[in-house]
C-alpha positions in Angstrom: -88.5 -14.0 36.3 -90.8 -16.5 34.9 -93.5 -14.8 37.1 -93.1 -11.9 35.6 -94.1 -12.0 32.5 -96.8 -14.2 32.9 -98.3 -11.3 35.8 -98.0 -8.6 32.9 -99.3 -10.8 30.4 -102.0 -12.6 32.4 -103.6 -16.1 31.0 -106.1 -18.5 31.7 -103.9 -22.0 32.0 -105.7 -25.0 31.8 -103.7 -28.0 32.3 -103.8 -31.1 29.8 -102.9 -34.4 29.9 -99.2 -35.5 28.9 -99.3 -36.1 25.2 -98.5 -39.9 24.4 -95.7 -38.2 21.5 -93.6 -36.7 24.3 -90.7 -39.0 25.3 -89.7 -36.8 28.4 -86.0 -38.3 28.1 -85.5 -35.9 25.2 -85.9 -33.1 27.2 -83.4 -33.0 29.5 -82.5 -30.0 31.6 -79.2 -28.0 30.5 -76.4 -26.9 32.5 -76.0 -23.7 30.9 -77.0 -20.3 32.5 -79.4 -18.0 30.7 -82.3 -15.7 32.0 -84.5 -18.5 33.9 -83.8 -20.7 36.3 -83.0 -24.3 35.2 -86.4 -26.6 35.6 -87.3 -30.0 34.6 -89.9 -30.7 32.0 -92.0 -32.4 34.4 -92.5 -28.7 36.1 -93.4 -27.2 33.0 -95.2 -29.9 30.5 -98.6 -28.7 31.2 -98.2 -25.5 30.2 -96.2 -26.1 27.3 -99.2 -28.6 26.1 -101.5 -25.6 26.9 -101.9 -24.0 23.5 -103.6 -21.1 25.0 -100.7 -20.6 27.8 -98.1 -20.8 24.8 -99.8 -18.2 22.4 -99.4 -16.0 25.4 -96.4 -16.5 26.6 -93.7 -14.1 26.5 -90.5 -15.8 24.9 -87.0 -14.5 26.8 -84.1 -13.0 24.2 -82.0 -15.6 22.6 -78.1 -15.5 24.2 -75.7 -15.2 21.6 -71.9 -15.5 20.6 -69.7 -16.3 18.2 -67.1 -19.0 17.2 -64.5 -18.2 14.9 -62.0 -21.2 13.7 -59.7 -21.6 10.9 -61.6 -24.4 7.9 -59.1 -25.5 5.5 -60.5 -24.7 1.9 -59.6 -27.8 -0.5 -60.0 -25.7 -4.0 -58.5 -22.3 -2.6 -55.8 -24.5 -1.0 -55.5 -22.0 2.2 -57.1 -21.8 5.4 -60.2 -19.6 5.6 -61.7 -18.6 8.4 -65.4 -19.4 9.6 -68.0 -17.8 12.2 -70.4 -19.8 13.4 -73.4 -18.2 14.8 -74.6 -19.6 18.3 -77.9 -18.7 19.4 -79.1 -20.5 22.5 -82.7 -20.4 24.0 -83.6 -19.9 27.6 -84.7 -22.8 30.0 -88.2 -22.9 29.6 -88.1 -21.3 25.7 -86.2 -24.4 24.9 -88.9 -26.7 26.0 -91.5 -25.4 23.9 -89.2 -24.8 20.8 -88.4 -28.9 21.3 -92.3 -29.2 21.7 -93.4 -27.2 18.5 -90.3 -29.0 16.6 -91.4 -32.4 17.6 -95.1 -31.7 16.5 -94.5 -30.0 13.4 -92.2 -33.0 12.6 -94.9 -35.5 12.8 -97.1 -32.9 10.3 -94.4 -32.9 7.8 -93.2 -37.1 8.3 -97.2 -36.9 7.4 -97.2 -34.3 4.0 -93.7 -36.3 2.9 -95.1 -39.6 2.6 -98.1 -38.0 1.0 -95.9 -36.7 -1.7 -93.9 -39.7 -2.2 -90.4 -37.9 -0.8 -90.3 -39.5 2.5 -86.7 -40.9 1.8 -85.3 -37.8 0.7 -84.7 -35.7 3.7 -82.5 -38.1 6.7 -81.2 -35.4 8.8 -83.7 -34.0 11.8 -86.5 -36.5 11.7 -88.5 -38.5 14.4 -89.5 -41.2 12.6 -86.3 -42.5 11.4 -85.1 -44.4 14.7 -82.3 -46.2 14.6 -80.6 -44.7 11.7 -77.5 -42.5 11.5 -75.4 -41.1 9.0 -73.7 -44.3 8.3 -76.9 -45.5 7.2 -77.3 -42.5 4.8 -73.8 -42.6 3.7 -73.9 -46.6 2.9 -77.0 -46.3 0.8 -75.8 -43.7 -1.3 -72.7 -45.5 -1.7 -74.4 -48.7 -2.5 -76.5 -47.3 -5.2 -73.3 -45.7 -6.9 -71.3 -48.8 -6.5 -74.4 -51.0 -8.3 -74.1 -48.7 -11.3 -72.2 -49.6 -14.4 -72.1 -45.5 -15.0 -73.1 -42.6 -13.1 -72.8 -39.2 -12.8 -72.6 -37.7 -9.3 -73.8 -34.2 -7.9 -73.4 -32.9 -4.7 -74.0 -29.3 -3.4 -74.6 -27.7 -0.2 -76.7 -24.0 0.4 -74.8 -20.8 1.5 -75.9 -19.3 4.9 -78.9 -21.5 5.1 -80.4 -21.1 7.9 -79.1 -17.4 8.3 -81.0 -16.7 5.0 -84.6 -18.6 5.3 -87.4 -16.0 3.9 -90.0 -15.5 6.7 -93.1 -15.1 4.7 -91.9 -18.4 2.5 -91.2 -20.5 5.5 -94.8 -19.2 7.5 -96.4 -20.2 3.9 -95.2 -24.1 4.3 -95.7 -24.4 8.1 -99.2 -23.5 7.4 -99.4 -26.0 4.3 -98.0 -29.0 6.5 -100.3 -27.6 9.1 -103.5 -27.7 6.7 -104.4 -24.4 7.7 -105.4 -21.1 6.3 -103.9 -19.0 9.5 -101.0 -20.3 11.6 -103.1 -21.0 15.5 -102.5 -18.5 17.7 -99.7 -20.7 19.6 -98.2 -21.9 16.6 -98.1 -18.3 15.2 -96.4 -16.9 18.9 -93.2 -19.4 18.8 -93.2 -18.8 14.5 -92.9 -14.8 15.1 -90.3 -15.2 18.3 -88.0 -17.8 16.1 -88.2 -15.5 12.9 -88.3 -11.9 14.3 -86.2 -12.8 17.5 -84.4 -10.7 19.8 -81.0 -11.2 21.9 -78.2 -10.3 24.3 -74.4 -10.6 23.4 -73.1 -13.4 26.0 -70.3 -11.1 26.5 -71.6 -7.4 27.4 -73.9 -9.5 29.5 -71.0 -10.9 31.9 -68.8 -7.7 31.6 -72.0 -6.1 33.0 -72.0 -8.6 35.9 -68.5 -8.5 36.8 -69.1 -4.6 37.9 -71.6 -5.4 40.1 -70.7 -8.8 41.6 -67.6 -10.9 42.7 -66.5 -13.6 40.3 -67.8 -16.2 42.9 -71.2 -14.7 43.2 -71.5 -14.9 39.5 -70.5 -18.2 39.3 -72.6 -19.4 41.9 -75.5 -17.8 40.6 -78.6 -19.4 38.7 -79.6 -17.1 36.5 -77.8 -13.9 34.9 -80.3 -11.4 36.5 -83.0 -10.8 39.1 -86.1 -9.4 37.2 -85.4 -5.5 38.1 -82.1 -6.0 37.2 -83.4 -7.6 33.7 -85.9 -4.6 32.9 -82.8 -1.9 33.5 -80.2 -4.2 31.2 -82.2 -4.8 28.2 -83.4 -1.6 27.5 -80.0 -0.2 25.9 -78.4 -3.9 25.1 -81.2 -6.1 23.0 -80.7 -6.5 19.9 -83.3 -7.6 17.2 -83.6 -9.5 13.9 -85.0 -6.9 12.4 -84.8 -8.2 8.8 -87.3 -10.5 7.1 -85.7 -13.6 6.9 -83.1 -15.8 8.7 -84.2 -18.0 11.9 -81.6 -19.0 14.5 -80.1 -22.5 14.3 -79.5 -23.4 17.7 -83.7 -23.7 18.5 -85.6 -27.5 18.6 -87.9 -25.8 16.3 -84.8 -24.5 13.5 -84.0 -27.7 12.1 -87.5 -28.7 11.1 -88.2 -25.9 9.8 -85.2 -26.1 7.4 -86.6 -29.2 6.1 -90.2 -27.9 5.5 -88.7 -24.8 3.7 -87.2 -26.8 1.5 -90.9 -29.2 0.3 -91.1 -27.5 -3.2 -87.7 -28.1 -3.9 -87.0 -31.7 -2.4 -90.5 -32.6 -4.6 -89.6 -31.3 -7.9 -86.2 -32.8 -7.8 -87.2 -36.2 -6.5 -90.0 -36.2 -9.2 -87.0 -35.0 -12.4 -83.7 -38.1 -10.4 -86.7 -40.4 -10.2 -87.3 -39.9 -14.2 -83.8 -40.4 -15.0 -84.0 -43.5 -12.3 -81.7 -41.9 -10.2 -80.8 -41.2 -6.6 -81.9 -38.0 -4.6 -81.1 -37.3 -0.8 -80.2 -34.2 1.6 -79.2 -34.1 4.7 -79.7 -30.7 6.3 -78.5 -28.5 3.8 -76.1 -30.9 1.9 -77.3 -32.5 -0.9 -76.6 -35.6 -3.2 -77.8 -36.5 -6.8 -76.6 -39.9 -8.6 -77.7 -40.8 -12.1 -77.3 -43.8 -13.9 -75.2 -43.2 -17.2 -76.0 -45.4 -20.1 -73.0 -45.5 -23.0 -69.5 -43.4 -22.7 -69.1 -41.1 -19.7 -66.2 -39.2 -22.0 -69.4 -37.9 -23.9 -71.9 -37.3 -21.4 -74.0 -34.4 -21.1 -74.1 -33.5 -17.2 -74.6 -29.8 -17.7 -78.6 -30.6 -18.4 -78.8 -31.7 -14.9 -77.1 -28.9 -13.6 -79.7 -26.5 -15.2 -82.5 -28.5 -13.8 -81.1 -28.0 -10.5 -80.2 -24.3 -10.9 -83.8 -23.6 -12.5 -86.0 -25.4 -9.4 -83.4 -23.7 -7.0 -84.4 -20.6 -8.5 -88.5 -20.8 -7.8 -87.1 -21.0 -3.7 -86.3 -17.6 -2.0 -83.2 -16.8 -0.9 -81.7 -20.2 -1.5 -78.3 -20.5 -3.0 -75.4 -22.8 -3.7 -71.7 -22.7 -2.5 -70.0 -22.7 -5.6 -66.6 -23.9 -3.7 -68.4 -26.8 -2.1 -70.2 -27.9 -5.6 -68.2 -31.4 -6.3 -69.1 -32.7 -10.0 -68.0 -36.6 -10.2 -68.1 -39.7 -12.4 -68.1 -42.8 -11.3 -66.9 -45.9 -14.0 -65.1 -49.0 -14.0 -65.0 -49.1 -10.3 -63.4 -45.4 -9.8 -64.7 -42.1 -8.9 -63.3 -39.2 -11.1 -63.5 -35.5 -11.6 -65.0 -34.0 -15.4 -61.5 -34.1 -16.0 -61.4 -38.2 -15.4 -58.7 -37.5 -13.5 -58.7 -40.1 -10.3 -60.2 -38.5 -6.8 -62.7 -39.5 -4.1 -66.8 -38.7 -2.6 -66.7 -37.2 0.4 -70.5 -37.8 2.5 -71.6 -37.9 5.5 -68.4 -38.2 7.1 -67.0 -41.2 4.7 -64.3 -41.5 1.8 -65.3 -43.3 -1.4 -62.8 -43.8 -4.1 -64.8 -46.3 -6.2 -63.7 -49.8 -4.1 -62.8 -48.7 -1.1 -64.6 -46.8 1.9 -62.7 -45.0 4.9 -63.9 -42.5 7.3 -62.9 -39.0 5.8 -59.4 -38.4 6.4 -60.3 -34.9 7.9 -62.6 -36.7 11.1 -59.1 -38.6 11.4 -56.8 -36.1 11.8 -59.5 -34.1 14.1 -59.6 -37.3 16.4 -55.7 -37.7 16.9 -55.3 -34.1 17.3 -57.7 -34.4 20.1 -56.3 -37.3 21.1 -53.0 -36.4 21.5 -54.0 -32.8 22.9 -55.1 -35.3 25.8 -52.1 -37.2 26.2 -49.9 -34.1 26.4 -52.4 -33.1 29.4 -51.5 -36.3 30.5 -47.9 -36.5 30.9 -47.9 -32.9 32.2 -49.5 -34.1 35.0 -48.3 -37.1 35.7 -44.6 -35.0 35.8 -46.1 -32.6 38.1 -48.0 -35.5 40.4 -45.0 -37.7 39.8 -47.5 -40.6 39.5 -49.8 -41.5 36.4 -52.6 -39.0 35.8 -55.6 -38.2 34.1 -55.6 -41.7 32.2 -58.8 -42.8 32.7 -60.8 -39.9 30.8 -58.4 -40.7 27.7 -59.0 -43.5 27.6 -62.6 -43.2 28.6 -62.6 -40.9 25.5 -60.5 -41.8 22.7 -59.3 -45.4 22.6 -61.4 -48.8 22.6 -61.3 -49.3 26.6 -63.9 -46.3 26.5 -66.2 -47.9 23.8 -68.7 -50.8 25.8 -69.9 -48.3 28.1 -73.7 -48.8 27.8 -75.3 -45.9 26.7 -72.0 -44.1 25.7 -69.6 -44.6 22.5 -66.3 -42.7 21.4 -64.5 -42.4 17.8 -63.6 -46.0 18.0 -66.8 -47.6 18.8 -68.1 -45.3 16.1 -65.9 -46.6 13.8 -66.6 -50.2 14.5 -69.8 -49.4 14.1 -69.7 -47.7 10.4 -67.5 -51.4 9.8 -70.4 -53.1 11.5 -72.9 -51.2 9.2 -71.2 -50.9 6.2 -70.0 -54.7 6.0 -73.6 -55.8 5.6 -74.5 -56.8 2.2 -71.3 -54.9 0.9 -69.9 -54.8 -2.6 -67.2 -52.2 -0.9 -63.9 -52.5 0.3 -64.2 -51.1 3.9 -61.5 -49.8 6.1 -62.3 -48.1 9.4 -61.6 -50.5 11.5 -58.3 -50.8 9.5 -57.8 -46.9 10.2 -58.0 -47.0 13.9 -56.2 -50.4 14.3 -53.1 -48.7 15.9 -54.6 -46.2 18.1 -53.5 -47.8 21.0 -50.2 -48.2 20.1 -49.9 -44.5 19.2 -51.3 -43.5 22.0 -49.2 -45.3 24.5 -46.0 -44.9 22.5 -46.7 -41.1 23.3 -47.4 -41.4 27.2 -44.5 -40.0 29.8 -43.0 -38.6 26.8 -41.3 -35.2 27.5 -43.0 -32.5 25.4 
């Protein structure tokens, strides 16, 4: 279908040489089916290194469906449910998006460290190898746990990606760009992840299945041959038709979030660094810590929160969750609420009371759920085999014979690994290893149990 377009559009292609940046193991090809055949990057590389070939190109509609689960709401004390918004690219649109992501993340690793805010934002950068959000949480909770005093602040945005203001968003691409206009290529991927188009997943296969068997559909590469294509989108694309929101599935989306938000990491950074605090975000969850000197009973947090609310203010379209806004002292080794009543920090997946650090009780009970969803597979088959079945992938997947695989990890190695991480240098008490010590026996003390 590729053909296609590029026979309406027509182009000049003149093939470049690999650039050194491109670590071809990142783009791997994906087993899902969409309007293009599946390719390997080594087909495609030169053209997507063509600028000239990608400011012509003609993108393919985004696929797109929704997932709808219950989220437990802590300060409403009731389930509530969430939609999550999928939006996936087609074969070859999800090269370049991975391309144009990876190069405007070296422009803005580039504009951060000229503005002095290259710590701030951890989630979605290529320069920061090696580190994972056990990194991010341990520093965080290393600078609280150093403090005689603090007061802590953390926040995350409403619909952030869902609300991104287009003309804002084109205005810092072109800053970390250093450019007047966006280039022509730059300016074709930024007007087909802004203003982009899509087919519902589902009135896609429901179309199919009148036409073809289940098999043939199965068995198929791609959804449609190219006249079949032309006839279906006519009457079922749909359009984002407003002027702001991006969808947060593209390689290019997550960059993008953190350049949007340059004014406001800078201005912040610059007011926590005066009070010799702390300031970091990941993605759209953020964290402030600042250093109290004298009696927390008295302290005047509200000025921070103005600061905050004022620079959020001069950013369009961003805004705060007030149910996920946690306000939080920390003294004499023990996070409390304003009330001083005893609780615990929540980041980044980890548990801090004050002493002690666990992984968040919530990734817990999500792992044994899992886990023994698993086993009751298990013994169902095993009683309909009448031998031992399906073993090896639990325990492949959720307990610590699964974990030395080179090149592959589970919950427990990950565990072992925030221990690993977090026992380095540590004025904590840390307990993860402690939290998954009897997953074994749990597990087996469940197997060939009737349900």
């Amino acid at each position: 279908m590729q053909g296609f377009f590029d026979r309406v559009i027509g182009y000049d292609y003149i093939p470049l040489l690999a650039l050194p940046n491109m670590n071809k193991k990142k783009y791997r090809i994906k087993g899902y089916k969409h309007l293009d055949n599946k390719k390997s990057i080594d087909k495609v590389k030169s053209k997507i290194q063509n600028p000239r070939w990608v400011a012509k190109h003609g993108f393919y509609p985004f696929m797109h469906f929704e997932i709808k689960f219950q989220k437990y709401s802590r300060k409403e004390k009731q389930p509530k449910e969430k939609v999550r918004k999928i939006f996936y690219a087609s074969h070859i649109d999800s090269f370049i998006y991975k391309y144009y992501g990876d190069k405007l993340n070296d422009h803005y690793n580039s504009v951060v460290n000229e503005l002095g805010i290259n710590e701030v934002a951890t989630a979605y950068r290529n320069n920061l190898s090696g580190k994972s959000n056990i990194n991010f949480a341990k520093e965080v909770i290393d600078f609280i746990k150093v403090q005689k005093s603090a007061y802590i602040f953390v926040a995350d945005f409403t619909n952030f990606f869902d609300t991104l203001d287009h003309r804002y968003l084109k205005e810092k691409i072109r800053y970390v760009l250093k450019k007047d206009t966006l280039p022509d290529d730059y300016y074709n991927v930024f007007k087909n992840i802004t203003r982009f188009s899509y087919f519902i997943k589902d009135t896609i296969e429901e179309e199919l299945k009148t036409k073809y068997t289940e098999n043939e559909i199965k068995n198929s590469y791609k959804y449609f041959t190219e006249e079949e294509f032309r006839a279906f989108k006519h009457k079922n694309i749909y359009k984002n038709s407003k002027s702001y929101g991006i969808p947060q599935g593209a390689g290019i989306s997550s960059v993008c979030s953190n350049i949007y938000l340059l004014d406001f990491d800078e201005k912040i950074q610059k007011y926590v660094k005066e009070q010799k605090g702390l300031y970091r975000r990941y993605c759209d969850d953020l964290i402030i810590v600042i250093p109290i000197e004298g009696d927390v009973q008295d302290y005047n947090y509200q000025i921070h929160q103005k600061v905050v609310d004022d620079i959020k203010e001069q950013i369009p379209n961003l805004e705060i969750q007030p149910e996920k806004t946690g306000n939080y002292f920390y003294a004499n080794n023990q996070i409390t609420d304003l009330a001083f009543n005893k609780t615990k920090l929540d980041y980044l997946g980890f548990s801090f009371n004050g002493k002690e650090v666990r992984i968040r009780e919530k990734s817990m009970f999500k792992y044994y759920t899992r886990t023994y969803r698993k086993v009751r597979i298990c013994n169902r088959k095993s009683k309909e085999f009448g031998r031992k079945s399906y073993r090896r992938e639990l325990y492949k997947n959720y307990s610590h014979l699964g974990k030395s695989k080179k090149g592959h990890g589970n919950f427990i190695s990950y565990a072992e690994r925030a221990q690993k991480i977090f026992d380095e240098d540590s004025n904590t008490i840390n307990l993860m290893e402690t939290q998954v010590k009897k997953h074994w026996k749990n597990i087996q003390s469940r197997l060939d149990k009737p349900e």
